[in-house]
C-alpha positions in Angstrom: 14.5 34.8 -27.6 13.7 34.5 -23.7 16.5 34.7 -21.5 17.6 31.9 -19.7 19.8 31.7 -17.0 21.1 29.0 -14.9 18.3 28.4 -12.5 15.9 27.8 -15.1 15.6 24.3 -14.0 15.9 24.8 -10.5 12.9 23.6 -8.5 11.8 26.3 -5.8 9.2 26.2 -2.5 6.5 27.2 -5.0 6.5 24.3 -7.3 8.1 21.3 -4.6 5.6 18.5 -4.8 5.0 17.6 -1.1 1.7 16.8 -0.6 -1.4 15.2 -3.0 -2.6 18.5 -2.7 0.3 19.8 -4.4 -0.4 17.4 -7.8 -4.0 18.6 -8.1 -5.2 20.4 -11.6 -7.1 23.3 -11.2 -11.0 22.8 -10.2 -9.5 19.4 -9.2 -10.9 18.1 -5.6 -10.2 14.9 -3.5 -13.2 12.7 -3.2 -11.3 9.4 -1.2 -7.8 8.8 -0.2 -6.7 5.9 1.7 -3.4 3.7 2.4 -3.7 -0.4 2.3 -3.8 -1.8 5.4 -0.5 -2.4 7.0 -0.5 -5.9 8.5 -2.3 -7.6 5.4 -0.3 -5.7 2.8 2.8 -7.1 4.2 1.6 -10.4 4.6 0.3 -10.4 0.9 4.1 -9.3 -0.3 6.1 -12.1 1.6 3.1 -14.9 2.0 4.4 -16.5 -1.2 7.8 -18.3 0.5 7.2 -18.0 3.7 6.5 -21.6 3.7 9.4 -22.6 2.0 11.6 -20.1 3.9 10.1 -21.2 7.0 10.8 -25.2 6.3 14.7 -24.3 4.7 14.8 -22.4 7.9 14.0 -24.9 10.9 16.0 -28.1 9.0 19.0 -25.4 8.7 18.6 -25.1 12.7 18.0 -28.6 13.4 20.9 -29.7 12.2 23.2 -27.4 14.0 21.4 -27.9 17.4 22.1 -31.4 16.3 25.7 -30.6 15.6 26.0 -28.6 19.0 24.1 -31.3 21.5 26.5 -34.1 19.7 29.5 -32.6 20.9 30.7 -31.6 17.1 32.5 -29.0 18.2 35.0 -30.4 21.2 37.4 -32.0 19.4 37.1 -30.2 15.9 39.7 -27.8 14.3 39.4 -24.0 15.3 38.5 -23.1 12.0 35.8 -25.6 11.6 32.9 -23.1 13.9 34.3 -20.0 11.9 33.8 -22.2 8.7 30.1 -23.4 9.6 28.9 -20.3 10.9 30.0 -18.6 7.3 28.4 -21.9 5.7 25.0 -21.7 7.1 24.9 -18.2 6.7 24.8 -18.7 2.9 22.8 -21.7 3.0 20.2 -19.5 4.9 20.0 -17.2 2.2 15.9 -18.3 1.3 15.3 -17.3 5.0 17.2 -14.0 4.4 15.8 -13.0 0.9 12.1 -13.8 2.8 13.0 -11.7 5.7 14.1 -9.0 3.3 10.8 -8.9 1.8 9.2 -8.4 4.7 11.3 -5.5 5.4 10.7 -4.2 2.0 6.8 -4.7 2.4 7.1 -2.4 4.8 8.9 0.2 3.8 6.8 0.5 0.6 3.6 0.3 2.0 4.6 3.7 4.4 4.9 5.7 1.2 1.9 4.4 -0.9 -1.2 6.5 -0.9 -4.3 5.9 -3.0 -6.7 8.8 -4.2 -9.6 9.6 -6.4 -10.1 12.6 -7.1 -13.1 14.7 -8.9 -11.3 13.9 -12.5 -9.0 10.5 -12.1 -8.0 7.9 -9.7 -3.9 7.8 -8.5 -1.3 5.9 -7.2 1.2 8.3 -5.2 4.3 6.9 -4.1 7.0 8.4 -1.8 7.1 9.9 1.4 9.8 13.3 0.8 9.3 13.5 -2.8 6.3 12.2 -4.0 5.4 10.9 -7.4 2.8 9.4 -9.1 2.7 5.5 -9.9 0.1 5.1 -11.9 -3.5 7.0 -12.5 -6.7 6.2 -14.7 -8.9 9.1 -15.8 -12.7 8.7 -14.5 -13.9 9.7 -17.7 -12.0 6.6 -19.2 -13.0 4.2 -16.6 -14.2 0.5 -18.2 -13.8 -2.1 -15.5 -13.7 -2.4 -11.9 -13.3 -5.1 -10.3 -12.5 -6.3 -6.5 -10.4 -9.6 -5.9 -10.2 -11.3 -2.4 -7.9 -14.1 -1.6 -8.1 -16.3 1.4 -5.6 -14.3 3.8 -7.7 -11.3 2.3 -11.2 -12.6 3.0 -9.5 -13.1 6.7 -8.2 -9.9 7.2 -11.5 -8.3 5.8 -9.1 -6.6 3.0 -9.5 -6.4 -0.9 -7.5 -5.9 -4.0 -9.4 -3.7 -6.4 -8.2 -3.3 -9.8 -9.0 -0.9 -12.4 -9.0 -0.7 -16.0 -8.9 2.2 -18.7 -9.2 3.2 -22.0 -5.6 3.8 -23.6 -4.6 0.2 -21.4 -4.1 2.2 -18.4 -4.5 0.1 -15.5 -4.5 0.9 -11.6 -4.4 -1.9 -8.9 -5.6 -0.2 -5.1 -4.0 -3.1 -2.7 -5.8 -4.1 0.5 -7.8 -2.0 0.8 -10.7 -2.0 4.0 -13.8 -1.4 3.3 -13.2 -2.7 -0.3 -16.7 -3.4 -0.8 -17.9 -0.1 -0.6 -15.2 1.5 -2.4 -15.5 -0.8 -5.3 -19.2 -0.2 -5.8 -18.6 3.7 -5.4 -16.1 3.2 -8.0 -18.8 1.6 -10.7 -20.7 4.1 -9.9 -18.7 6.7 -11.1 -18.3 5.0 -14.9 -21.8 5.6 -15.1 -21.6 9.0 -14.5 -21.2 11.5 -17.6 -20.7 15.0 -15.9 -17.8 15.0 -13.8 -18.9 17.9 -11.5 -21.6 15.4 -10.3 -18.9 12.9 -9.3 -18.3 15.1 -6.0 -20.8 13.3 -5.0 -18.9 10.3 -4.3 -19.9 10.3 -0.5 -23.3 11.7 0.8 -21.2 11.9 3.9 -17.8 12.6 3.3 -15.4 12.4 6.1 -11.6 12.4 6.1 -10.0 10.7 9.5 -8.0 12.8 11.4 -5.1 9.8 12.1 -4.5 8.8 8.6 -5.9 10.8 6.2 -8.6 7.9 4.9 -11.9 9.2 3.3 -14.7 7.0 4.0 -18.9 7.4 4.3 -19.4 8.7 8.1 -22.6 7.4 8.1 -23.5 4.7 10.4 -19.5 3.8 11.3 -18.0 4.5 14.4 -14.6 4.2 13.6 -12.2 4.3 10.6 -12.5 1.9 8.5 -8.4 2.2 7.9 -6.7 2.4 11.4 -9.8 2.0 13.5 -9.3 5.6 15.4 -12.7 6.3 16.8 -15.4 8.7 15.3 -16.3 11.6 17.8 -19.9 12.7 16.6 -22.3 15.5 18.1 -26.1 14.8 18.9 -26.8 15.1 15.4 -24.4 12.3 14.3 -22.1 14.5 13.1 -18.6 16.2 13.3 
């Protein structure tokens, strides 16, 4: 029997997952990676009360100016602003739980990373330690399909989601470009050979600001944070 000691389950520098790199299977190769886009994402997390949040919020603050330019306060007991503030506080609590959401929104949005690689498509999670959400196999690929609300249609963003055999299912939030990407993306289920799914770009160009893989051709900027494309006489890198 193999010997085991006590830092069998230790993890060392060789196997630390750090990186997407780092989660790859051999002859495995990135063809896109992208992050949603920040200001939408957000939005699209806390849109859902804000109006209510935003109403509770302003008749909450109207009636304490209203309590304050009355004179409420003059004549009242010394507990009674202590006792109000504490009130108001709680009854606030919409506003706060919105507020938190925001905050939430975007902390989660830093550490999410979308990527489709050569053999499947993945949702990593997690800045220090990442992890991976959710992923769908390319060869099991069966629908594709991009989904654009109103705020999304304004901030030129998309949902794509993206279904698989085995009901494994993938969502890729606002995302730019969508368009494009979705298309690619239907492309790829009617491809067989998965070495011919490198092909994903004819012009394959990661951005040097945030990592985003996007077609090169024709664009002048990212399509992700809008960082400008320097190109030589021959249109390219």
């Amino acid at each position: 029997m193999k010997h085991i000691d006590e830092n069998f389950f230790k993890m060392t520098e060789s196997n630390e997952i750090k990186s997407v790199e780092d989660m790859l299977l051999p002859n495995e190769r990135v063809l896109w990676k992208g992050k949603p886009k920040k200001f939408s994402y957000i939005i699209s997390k806390s849109i859902g009360m804000m109006p209510f949040a935003l109403i509770w919020g302003l008749i909450d603050f109207a009636i304490i100016f209203s309590l304050i330019n009355q004179g409420a306060f003059k004549d009242a007991p010394k507990f009674l602003p202590f006792f109000l503030i504490g009130f108001f506080a709680l009854h606030l609590m919409p506003v706060w739980i919105w507020l938190g959401s925001i905050i939430k929104a975007a902390k989660e949005m830093s550490s999410i990373e979308y990527v489709i690689t050569t053999n499947r498509i993945i949702d990593i999670r997690g800045k220090k330690q990442p992890y991976i959400a959710s992923e769908v196999n390319l060869s099991s690929l069966q629908k594709v399909n991009l989904k654009k609300g109103f705020v999304d249609k304004l901030l030129k963003v998309g949902d794509i989601y993206i279904s698989g055999t085995e009901k494994k299912s993938i969502v890729l939030f606002d995302i730019p470009n969508c368009e494009f990407i979705t298309n690619k993306i239907k492309e790829l289920i009617q491809i067989p050979d998965t070495n011919q799914k490198t092909k994903f770009y004819t012009n394959n160009h990661e951005c040097a600001h945030c990592g985003t893989y996007f077609d090169i051709k024709e664009r002048h900027k990212c399509p992700s944070c809008g960082a400008p494309i320097k190109k030589d006489k021959d249109g390219v890198m």
